[in-house]
C-alpha positions, 0 to 999 in steps of 0.5 A: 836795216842793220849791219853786223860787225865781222868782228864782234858781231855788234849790230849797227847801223847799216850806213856804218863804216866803223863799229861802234862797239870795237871801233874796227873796220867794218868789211865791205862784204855787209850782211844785211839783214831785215828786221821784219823778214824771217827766213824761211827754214831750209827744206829739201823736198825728198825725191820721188820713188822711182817705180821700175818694172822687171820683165821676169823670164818664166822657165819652160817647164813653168810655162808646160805646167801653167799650160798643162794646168789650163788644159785640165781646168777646160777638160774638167768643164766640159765633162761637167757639162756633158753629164749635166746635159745627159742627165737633163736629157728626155732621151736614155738610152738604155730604155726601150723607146726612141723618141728620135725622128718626127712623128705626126699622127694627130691635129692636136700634138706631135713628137718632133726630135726628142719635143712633144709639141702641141699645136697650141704653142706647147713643148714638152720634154719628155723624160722616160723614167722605166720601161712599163708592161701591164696585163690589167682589165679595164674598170673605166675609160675617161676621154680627153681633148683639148677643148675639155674643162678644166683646160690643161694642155695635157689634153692635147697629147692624153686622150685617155686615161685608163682605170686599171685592175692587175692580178686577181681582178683579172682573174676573178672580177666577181670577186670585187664588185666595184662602182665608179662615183664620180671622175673629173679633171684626171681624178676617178673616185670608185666604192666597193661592196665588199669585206675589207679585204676585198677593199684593201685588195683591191685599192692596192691592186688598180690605179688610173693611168693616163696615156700618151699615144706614141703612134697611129695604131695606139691612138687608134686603139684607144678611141675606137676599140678599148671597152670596159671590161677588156683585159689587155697588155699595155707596152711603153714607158713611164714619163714625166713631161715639162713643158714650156709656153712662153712665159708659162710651165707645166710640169706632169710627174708620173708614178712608178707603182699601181695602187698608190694615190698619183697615177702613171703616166705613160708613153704607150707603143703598143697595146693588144688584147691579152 
């Protein structure tokens, strides 16, 4: 350990009362000091920022346009919604069929609401696409039932399907003498003997449809009185149908023209005997 002169700032001995070097008092007040100490350098840790929150007064027009704002986001979904669920809907109402109220004629199906429900574990939604009428002559008569090969819950609720002639078939049968070769799984292939006009005529002017009984007296009708050859008028819409069975679908798309290669599908309200 050493002490330092106040005075000449010789270092001497700690014990020291007299400077060596200038041979004056030494104060009594030492700074002593160690040789194998350092002193650590003077820091001073900064203070932490205070973080203050301001509560900010939102002015009521402020508070009107956020509200004002909310309120037409809400508007703005729920029309959006209501036109999704319109125009998913099976029901329209500017189509001449009501598919409302419960109907049940048959063992096999029934239309429950807007449903088409199969006793099976089916449910179709029904989705009317155009009203349909028809004066044709039956060429062919298909039948149905839920225990027909290949299976398709179709079967259920379209027990016929009806090959179609319109225009001068209906006029003049004679005319085109057709022949029907084979039919299966909703699919009918036919031959004509005739020119290629006829041809042409009459593939452009028949179609096979298959139809939905919409009541007694349709279904009825089909089953127990419709022949080949018969000439009729057919009243009802043209549908899709998708249905739904646990984790299986079943979509069934109609077309909208005879004499193309998909058929119609059609919801059937009335047919009579022209």
């Amino acid at each position: 350990m050493t002490v330092e002169c106040p005075h000449c700032h010789a270092i001497n001995p700690d014990d020291t009362l007299w400077c060596k070097a200038c041979n004056k008092k030494i104060s009594s007040e030492l700074l002593v000091y160690s040789q194998d100490v350092k002193l650590p350098p003077y820091s001073i840790k900064p203070e932490k920022e205070k973080i203050t929150f301001q509560h900010k007064t939102i002015s009521p027009s402020k508070r009107m346009f956020r509200t004002l704002l909310y309120l037409l986001i809400f508007a703005i979904v729920f029309v959006i919604l209501i036109v999704v669920v319109l125009f998913f809907s099976p029901l329209q109402a500017n189509l001449s069929f009501s598919l409302i109220g419960t109907t049940s004629f048959h063992d096999d199906y029934g239309f429950h609401g807007s449903w088409l429900n199969t006793t099976d574990g089916w449910a179709f939604t029904i989705t009317p696409l155009q009203d349909f009428k028809m004066t044709a002559r039956v060429l062919f008569i298909e039948y149905y039932s839920k225990s027909s090969l290949p299976y398709r819950p179709i079967n259920s609720f379209s027990p016929v399907d009806v090959v179609l002639g319109i225009d001068d078939i209906v006029e003049n049968p004679e005319e085109y003498p057709y022949r029907i070769t084979s039919s299966y799984d909703r699919e009918v292939r036919w031959y004509i003997d005739g020119s290629p006009t006829a041809y042409q005529y009459f593939l452009s002017h028949t179609g096979n449809h298959h139809i939905i009984p919409h009541n007694e007296e349709v279904y009825s009708y089909l089953i127990h009185t419709l022949q080949i050859d018969d000439v009729i008028t057919i009243e009802g819409t043209l549908v899709n149908l998708y249905g739904i069975k646990g984790e299986q679908y079943y979509r069934w798309e109609t077309d909208t023209s005879i004499g193309n290669y998909p058929c119609e599908i059609i919801l059937v309200e009335k047919i009579t005997r022209a």
